[in-house]
C-alpha positions in Angstrom: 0.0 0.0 0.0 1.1 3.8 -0.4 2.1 5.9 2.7 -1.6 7.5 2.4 -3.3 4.2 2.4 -0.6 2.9 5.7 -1.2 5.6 7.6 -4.9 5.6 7.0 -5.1 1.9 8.4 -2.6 2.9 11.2 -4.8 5.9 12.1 -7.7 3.2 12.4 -5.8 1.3 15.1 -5.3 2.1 18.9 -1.6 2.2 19.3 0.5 1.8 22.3 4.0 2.8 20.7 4.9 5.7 18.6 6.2 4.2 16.0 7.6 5.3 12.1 6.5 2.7 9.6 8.1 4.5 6.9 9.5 8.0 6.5 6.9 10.3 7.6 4.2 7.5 8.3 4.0 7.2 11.7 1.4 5.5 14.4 0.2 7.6 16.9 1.0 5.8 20.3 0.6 6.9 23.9 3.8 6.2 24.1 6.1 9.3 21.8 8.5 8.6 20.2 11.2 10.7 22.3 10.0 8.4 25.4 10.6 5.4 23.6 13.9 6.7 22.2 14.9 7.0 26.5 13.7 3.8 27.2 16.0 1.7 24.4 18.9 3.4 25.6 18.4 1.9 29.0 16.6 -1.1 28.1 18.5 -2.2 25.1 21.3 0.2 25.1 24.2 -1.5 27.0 23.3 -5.0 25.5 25.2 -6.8 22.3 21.9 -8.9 20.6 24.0 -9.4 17.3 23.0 -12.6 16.3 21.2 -13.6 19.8 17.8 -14.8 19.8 15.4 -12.6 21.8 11.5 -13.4 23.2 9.2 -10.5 24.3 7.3 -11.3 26.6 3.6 -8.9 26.0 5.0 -7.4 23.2 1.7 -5.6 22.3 2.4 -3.1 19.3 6.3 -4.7 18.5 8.5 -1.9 19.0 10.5 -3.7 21.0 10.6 -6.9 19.1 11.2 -4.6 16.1 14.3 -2.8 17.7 15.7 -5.7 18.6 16.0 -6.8 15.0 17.0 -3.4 14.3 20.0 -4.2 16.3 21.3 -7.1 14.5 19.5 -9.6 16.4 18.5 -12.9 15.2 15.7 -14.9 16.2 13.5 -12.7 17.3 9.8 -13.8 18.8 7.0 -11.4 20.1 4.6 -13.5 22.3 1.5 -11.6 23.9 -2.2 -12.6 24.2 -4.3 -10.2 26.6 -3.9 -7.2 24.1 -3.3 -9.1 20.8 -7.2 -10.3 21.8 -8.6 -7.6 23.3 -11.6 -6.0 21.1 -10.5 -2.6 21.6 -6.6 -3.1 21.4 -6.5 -5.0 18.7 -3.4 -5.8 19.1 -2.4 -8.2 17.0 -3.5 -6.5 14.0 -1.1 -3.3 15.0 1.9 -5.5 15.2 1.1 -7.7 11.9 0.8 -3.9 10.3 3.8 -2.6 11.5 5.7 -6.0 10.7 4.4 -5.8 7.2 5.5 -2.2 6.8 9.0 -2.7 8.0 9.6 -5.8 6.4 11.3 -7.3 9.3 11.2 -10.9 10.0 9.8 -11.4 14.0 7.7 -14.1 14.8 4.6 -14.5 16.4 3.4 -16.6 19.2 -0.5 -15.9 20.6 0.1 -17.0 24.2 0.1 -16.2 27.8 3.2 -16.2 29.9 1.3 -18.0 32.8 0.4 -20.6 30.3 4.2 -21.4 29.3 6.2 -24.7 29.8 9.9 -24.4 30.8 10.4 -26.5 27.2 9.0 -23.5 25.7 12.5 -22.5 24.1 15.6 -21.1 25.9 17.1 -17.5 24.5 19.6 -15.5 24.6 17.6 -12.4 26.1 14.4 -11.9 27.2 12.5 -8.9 27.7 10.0 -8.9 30.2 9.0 -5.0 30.1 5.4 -3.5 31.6 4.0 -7.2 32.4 4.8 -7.5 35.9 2.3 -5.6 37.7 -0.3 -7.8 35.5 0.3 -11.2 36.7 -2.4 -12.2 39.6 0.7 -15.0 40.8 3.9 -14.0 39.8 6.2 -16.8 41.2 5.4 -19.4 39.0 6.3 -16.9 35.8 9.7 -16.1 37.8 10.5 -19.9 37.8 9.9 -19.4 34.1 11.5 -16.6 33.4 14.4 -18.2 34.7 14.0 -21.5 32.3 13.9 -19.4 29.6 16.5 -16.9 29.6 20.0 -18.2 28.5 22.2 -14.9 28.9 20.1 -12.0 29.9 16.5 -11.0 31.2 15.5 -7.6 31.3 12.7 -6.3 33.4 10.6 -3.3 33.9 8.2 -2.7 36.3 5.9 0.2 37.9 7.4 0.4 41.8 5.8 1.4 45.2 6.2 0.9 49.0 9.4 2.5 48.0 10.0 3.7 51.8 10.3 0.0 53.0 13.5 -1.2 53.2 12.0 -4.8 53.5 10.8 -7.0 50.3 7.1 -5.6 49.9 4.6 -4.6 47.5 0.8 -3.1 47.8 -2.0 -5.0 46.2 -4.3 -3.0 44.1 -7.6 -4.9 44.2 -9.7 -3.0 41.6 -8.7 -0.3 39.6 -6.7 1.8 42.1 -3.3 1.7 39.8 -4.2 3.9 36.7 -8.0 2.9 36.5 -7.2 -0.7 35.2 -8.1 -3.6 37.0 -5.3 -6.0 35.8 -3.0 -3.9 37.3 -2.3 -6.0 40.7 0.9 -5.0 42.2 3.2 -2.3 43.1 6.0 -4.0 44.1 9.6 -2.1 45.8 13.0 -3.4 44.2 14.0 -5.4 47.2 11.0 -7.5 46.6 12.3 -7.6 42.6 15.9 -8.5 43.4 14.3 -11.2 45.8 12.2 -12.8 43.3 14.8 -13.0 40.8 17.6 -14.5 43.2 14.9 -17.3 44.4 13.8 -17.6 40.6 17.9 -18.6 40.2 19.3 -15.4 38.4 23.0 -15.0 39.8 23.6 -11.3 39.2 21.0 -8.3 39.2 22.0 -4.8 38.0 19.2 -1.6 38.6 18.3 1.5 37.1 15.5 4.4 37.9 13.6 4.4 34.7 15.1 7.7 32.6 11.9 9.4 32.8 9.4 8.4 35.5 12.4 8.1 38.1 11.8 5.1 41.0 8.7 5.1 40.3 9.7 2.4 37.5 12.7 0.7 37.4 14.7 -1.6 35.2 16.6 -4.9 36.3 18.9 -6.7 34.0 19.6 -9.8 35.5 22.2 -12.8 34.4 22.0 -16.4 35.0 25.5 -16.3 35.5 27.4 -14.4 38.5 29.9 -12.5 35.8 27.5 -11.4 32.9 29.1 -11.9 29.7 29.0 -12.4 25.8 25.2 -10.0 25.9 26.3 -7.2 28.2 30.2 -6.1 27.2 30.3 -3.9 30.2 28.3 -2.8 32.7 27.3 0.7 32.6 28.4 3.2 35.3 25.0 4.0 36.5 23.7 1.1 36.7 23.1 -0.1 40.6 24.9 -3.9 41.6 22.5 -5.6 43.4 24.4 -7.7 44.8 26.9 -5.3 46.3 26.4 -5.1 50.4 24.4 -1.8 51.0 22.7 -1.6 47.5 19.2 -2.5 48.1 19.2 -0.1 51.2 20.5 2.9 48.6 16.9 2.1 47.0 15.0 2.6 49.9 13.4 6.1 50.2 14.7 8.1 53.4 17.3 5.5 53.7 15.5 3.3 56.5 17.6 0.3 57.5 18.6 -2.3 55.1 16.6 -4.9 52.7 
């Protein structure tokens, strides 16, 4: 189709990421552009994907699924279910556009992360960005996580009881966390860090988000205890997890230690 006709069909779709199709056709997401642009550097930004296989986990839209390709990587998979089905998010028909339009080669897999077996596959990085607060249970999907990450997982998360230095997180029962009712949890990044070491993840590195602060934060966490071959060095901001005294930097008004 011409860039009239694309960006007639993209205009018909409810978008999540800002994203240019081609030059000058672009979907109008709640997400800009410019904020997007912060997140990769922080999400994918320190990390070498050149040919690594990568799953995204509630990839929604594709933008990340797309950059990752972008980036040289190689097998490339974009799972989600909840918004790919959803009558109003349409989902999957966004991401089948935008994968048409930019001619890149990501695969597709209509699933649910809770519904996963550890034989599911085992990559090189996973991205598991904007899903956490969603899950109703959320330790079986760690134990998953785990199973399927070879090299790298990166996670993102909204945060809250941000003041306790102790493992926590506040339970939203209705529609308390941005007026949606699948949002469930707020959890702190003690509680984060916690799950992942328990889950079998041997290093954990943090980050504020670049532009909502602590109130989201990024983990990229490593099976191994010396990250290597995905992440050729660690960046200087980034927070070690496992150093002594590095969860209690988290806490807000620096109360004891988690």
């Amino acid at each position: 189709m011409d860039d009239a006709t694309l960006q007639a069909a993209a205009d018909r779709l409810t978008w999540f990421h800002s994203m240019e199709l081609r030059p000058g056709v672009v979907t109008k997401g709640a997400k800009s552009r410019e904020l997007l642009a912060s997140e990769t550097d922080a999400v994918l930004g320190p990390l070498d994907l050149a040919g690594r296989s990568l799953l995204d986990i509630g990839a929604w839209n594709g933008f990340w699924s797309f950059e990752a390709k972008r980036r040289g990587a190689g097998r490339v998979v974009a799972l989600d279910d909840y918004t790919w089905r959803h009558p109003d998010f349409r989902g999957r028909e966004t991401f089948d556009l935008a994968r048409g339009a930019l001619g890149l080669e990501v695969e597709a897999v209509e699933a649910d992360v809770t519904a996963l077996a550890p034989d599911f596959g085992r990559f090189d990085a996973v991205l598991f960005l904007g899903v956490f607060y969603h899950l109703e249970d959320p330790l079986p999907v760690f134990r998953t996580l785990r199973a399927l990450t070879g090299r790298a997982l990166v996670l993102e998360t909204h945060q809250a009881m941000l003041d306790c230095p102790q493992p926590a997180m506040v339970y939203y029962p209705g529609k308390e966390l941005a007026g949606d009712e699948t949002n469930w949890w707020g959890p702190n990044p003690a509680l984060v860090y916690r799950l992942l070491v328990r889950a079998g993840f041997a290093r954990v590195f943090y980050q504020d988000h670049p532009a909502y602060g602590r109130a989201r934060g990024i983990f990229h966490a490593f099976p191994e205890a010396a990250p290597g071959g995905v992440l050729p060095a660690v960046p200087p901001h980034w927070t070690d997890l496992n150093a002594p005294g590095a969860l209690a930097s988290l806490v807000v008004g620096g109360r004891g230690t988690a």
